[in-house]
C-alpha positions in Angstrom: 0.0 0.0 0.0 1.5 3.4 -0.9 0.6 6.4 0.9 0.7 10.0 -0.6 -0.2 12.8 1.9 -0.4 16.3 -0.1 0.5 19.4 1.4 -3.1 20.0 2.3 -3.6 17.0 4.2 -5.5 14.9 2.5 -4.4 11.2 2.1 -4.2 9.2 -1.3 -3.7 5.8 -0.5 -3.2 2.9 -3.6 -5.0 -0.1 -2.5 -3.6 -1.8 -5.2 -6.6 -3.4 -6.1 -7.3 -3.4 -10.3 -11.4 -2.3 -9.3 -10.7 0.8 -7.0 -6.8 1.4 -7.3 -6.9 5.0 -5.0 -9.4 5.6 -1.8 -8.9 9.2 -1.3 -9.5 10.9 2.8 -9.8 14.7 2.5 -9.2 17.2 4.3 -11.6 19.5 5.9 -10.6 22.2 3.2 -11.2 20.0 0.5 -13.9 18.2 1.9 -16.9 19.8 0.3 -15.3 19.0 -3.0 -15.0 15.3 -3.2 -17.3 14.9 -5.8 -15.4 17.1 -8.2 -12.2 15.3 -7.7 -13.8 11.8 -7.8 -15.2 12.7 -11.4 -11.5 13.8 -12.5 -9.6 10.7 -10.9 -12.3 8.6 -13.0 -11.9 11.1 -15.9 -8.1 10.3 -16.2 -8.5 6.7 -15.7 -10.9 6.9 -19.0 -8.1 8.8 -20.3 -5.2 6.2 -19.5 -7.2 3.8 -20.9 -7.6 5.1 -24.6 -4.1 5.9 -24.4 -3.2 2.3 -23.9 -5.5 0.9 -26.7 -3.4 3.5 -29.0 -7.4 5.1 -29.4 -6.1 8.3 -30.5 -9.9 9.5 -31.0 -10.8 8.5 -28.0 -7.8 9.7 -26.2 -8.7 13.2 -27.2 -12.2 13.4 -26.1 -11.1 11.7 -22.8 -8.4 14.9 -22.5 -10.7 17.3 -23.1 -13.2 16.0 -20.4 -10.3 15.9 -18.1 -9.0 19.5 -18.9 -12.9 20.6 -18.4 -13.2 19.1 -15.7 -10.0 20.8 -13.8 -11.0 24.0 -15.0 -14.0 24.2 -13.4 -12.8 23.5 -10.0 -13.4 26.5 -8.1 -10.4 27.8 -5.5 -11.2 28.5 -1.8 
């Protein structure tokens, strides 16, 4: 299990399981924006994934949903 704590202090741990490879504890800042983040990390996974299948198509659709999705993120 590796264990990545962010300045912020919330933790993101890889499980290392293929289903749900990062559980994610937030931090009382970032709390109220779990949602958000969970729809980017499965974003980016979507992303990996036409990347790996050489999809190129796909791959940019996926990237633009990601970059969409981290732009719209609002700052405290």
């Amino acid at each position: 299990m590796h264990i990545q704590q962010p300045v912020c202090g919330c933790r993101i741990i890889g499980t290392g399981e293929r289903n749900k490879p990062l559980r994610i504890e937030f931090c009382p800042l970032h709390q109220q924006q779990h949602g958000t983040i969970a729809i980017v990390l499965v974003r980016m996974e979507q992303l990996r994934h036409a990347i790996q299948s050489r999809n190129w198509l796909e791959a940019e659709f996926q990237f633009d949903r990601v970059l969409r999705s981290l732009t719209k993120q609002q700052l405290p």
